[in-house]
N, CA and C atoms as an extended XYZ file, in Angstrom:
204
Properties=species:S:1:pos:R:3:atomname:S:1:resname:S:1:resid:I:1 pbc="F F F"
N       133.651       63.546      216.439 N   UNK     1
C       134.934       63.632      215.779 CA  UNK     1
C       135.573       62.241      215.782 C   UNK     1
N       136.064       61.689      214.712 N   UNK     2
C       136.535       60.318      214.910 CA  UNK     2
C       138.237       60.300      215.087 C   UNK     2
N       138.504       59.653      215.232 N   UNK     3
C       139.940       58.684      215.778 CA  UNK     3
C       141.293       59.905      214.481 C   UNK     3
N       140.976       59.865      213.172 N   UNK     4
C       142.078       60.489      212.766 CA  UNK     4
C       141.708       61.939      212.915 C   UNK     4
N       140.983       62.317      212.733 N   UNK     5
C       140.769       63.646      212.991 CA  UNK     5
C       141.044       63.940      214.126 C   UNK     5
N       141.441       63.490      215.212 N   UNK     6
C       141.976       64.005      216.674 CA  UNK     6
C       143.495       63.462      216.475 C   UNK     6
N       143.665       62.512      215.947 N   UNK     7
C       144.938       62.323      215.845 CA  UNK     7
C       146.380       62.931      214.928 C   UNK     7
N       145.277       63.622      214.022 N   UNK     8
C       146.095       65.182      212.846 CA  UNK     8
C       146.393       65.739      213.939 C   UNK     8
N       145.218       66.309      214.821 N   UNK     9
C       145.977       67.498      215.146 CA  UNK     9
C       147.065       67.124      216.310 C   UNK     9
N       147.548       65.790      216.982 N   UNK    10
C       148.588       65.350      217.510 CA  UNK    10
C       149.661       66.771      217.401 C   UNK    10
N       150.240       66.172      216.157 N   UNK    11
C       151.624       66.557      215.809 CA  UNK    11
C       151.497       68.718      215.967 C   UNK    11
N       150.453       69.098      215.900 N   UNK    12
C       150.216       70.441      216.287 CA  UNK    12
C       150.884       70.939      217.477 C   UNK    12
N       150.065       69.438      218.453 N   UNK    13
C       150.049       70.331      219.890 CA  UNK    13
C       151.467       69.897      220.652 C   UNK    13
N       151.812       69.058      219.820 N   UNK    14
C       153.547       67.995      220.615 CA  UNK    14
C       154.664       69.649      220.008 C   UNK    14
N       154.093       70.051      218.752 N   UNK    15
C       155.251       71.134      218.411 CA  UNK    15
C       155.355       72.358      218.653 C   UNK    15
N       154.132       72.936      219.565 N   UNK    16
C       153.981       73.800      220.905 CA  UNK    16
C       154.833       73.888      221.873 C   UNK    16
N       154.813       72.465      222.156 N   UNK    17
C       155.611       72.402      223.428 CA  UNK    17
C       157.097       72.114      223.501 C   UNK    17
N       157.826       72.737      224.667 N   UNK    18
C       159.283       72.802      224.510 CA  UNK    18
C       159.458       71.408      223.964 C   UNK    18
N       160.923       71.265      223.697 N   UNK    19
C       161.547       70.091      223.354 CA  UNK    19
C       162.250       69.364      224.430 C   UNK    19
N       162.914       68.111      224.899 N   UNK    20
C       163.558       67.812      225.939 CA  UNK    20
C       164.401       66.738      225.675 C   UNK    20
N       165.378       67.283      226.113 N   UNK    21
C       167.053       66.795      225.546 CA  UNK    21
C       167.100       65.237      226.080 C   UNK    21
N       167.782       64.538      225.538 N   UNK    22
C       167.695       62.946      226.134 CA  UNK    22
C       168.588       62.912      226.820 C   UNK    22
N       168.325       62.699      228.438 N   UNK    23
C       169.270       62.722      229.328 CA  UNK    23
C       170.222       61.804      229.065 C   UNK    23
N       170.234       60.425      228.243 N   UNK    24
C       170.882       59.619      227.640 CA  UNK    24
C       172.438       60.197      226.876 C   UNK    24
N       171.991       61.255      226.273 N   UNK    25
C       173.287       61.533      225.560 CA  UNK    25
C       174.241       62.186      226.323 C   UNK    25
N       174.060       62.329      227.527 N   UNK    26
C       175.033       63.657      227.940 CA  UNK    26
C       175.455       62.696      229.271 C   UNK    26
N       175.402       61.581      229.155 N   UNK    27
C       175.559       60.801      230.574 CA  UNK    27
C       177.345       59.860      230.038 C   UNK    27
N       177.814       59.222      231.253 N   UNK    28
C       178.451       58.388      231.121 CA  UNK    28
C       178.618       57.524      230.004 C   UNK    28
N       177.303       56.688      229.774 N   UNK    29
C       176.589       55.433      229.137 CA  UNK    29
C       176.299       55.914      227.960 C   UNK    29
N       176.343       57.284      227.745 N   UNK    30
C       176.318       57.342      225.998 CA  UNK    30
C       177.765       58.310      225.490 C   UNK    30
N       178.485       58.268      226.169 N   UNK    31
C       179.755       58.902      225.826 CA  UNK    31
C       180.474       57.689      225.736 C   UNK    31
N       180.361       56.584      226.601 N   UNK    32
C       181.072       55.091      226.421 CA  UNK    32
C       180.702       54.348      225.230 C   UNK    32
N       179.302       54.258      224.578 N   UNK    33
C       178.483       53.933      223.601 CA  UNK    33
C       178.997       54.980      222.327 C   UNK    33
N       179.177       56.361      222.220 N   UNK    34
C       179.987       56.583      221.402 CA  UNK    34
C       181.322       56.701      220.917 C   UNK    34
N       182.370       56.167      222.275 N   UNK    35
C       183.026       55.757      222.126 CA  UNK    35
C       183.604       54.186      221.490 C   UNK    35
N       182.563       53.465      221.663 N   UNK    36
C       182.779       52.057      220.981 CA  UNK    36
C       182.097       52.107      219.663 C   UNK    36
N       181.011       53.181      219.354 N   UNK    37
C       180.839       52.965      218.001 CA  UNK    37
C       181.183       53.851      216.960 C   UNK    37
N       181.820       54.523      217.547 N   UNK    38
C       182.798       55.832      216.644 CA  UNK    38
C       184.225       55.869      216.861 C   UNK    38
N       184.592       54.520      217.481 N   UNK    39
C       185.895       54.571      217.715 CA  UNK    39
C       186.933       54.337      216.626 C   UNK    39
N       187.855       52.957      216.812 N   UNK    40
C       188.787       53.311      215.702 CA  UNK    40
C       188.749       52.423      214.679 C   UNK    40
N       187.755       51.042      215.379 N   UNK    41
C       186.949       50.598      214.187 CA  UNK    41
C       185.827       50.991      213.652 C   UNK    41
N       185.564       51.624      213.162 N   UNK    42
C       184.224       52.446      212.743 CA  UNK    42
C       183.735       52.086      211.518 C   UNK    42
N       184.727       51.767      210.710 N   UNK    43
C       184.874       50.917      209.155 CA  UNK    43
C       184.163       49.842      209.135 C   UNK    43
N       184.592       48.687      210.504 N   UNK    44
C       184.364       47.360      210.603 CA  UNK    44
C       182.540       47.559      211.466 C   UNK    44
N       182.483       48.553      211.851 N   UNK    45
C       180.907       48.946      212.485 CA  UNK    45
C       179.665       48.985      211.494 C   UNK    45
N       180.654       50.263      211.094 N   UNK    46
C       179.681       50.429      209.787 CA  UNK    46
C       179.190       49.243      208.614 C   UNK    46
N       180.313       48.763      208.382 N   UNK    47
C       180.131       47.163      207.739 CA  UNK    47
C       179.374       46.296      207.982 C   UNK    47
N       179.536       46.095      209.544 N   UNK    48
C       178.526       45.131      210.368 CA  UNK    48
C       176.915       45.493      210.156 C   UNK    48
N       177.266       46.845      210.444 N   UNK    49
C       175.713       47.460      209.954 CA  UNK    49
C       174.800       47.108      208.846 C   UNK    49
N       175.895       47.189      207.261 N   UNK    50
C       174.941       47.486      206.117 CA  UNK    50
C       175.137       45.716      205.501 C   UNK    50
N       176.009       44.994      205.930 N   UNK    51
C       175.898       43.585      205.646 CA  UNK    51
C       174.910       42.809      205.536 C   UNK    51
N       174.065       42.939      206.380 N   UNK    52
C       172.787       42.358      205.960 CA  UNK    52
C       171.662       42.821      205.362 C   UNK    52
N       171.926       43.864      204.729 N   UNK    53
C       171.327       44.892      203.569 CA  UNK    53
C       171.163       44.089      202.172 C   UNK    53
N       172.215       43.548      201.336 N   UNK    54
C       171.894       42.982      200.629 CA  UNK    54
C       170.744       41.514      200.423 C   UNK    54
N       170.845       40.439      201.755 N   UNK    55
C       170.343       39.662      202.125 CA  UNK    55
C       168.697       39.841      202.341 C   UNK    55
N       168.605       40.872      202.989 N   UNK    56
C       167.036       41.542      202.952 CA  UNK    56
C       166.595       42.191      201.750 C   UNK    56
N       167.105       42.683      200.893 N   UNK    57
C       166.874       43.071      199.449 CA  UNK    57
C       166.294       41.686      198.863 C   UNK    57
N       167.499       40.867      198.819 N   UNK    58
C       166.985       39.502      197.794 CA  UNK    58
C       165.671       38.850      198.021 C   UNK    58
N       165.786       38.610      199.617 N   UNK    59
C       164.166       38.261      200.168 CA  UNK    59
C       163.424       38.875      199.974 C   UNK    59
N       163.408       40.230      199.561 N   UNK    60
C       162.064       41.295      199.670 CA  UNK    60
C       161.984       40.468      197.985 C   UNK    60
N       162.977       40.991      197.398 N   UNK    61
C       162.735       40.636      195.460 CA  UNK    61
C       161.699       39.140      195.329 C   UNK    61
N       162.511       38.168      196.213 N   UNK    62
C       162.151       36.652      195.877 CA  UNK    62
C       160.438       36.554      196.554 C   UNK    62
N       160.283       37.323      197.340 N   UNK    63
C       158.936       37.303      198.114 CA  UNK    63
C       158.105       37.377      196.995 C   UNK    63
N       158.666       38.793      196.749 N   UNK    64
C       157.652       39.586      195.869 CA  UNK    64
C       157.552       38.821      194.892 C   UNK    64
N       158.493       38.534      193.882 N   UNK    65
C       158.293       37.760      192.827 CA  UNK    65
C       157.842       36.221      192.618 C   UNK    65
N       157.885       35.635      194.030 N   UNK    66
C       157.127       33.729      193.993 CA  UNK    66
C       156.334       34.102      194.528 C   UNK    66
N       155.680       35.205      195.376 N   UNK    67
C       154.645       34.959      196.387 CA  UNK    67
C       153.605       35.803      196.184 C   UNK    67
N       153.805       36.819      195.283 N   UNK    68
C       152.703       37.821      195.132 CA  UNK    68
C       151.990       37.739      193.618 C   UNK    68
């Protein structure tokens, strides 16, 4: 049996088994973490976020179009 054929049936045997909650979210350290990124600047977050969205677009275009 080779390498993908054992590796299809992965996703079978992972969705058998229970699921397990990320102790991360329910702690201190992610109630403080959603507090700073859902807080009352959330506008200026979100912004920060998709700002360099356009910048990576142009490079993907200019790649593609001088380099390929």
């Amino acid at each position: 049996m080779n390498l993908a054929a054992r590796l299809a049936a992965l996703p079978l045997l992972l969705a058998a088994s229970p699921a397990w909650a990320c102790t991360l979210c329910h702690s201190r350290v992610g109630a403080a973490v959603r507090a700073a990124v859902l807080g009352p600047d959330v506008l200026s977050n979100c912004a920060a976020l998709i700002a360099p969205v356009p910048a990576l677009l142009i490079a993907a275009w200019a790649a593609r179009r001088y380099l390929l």
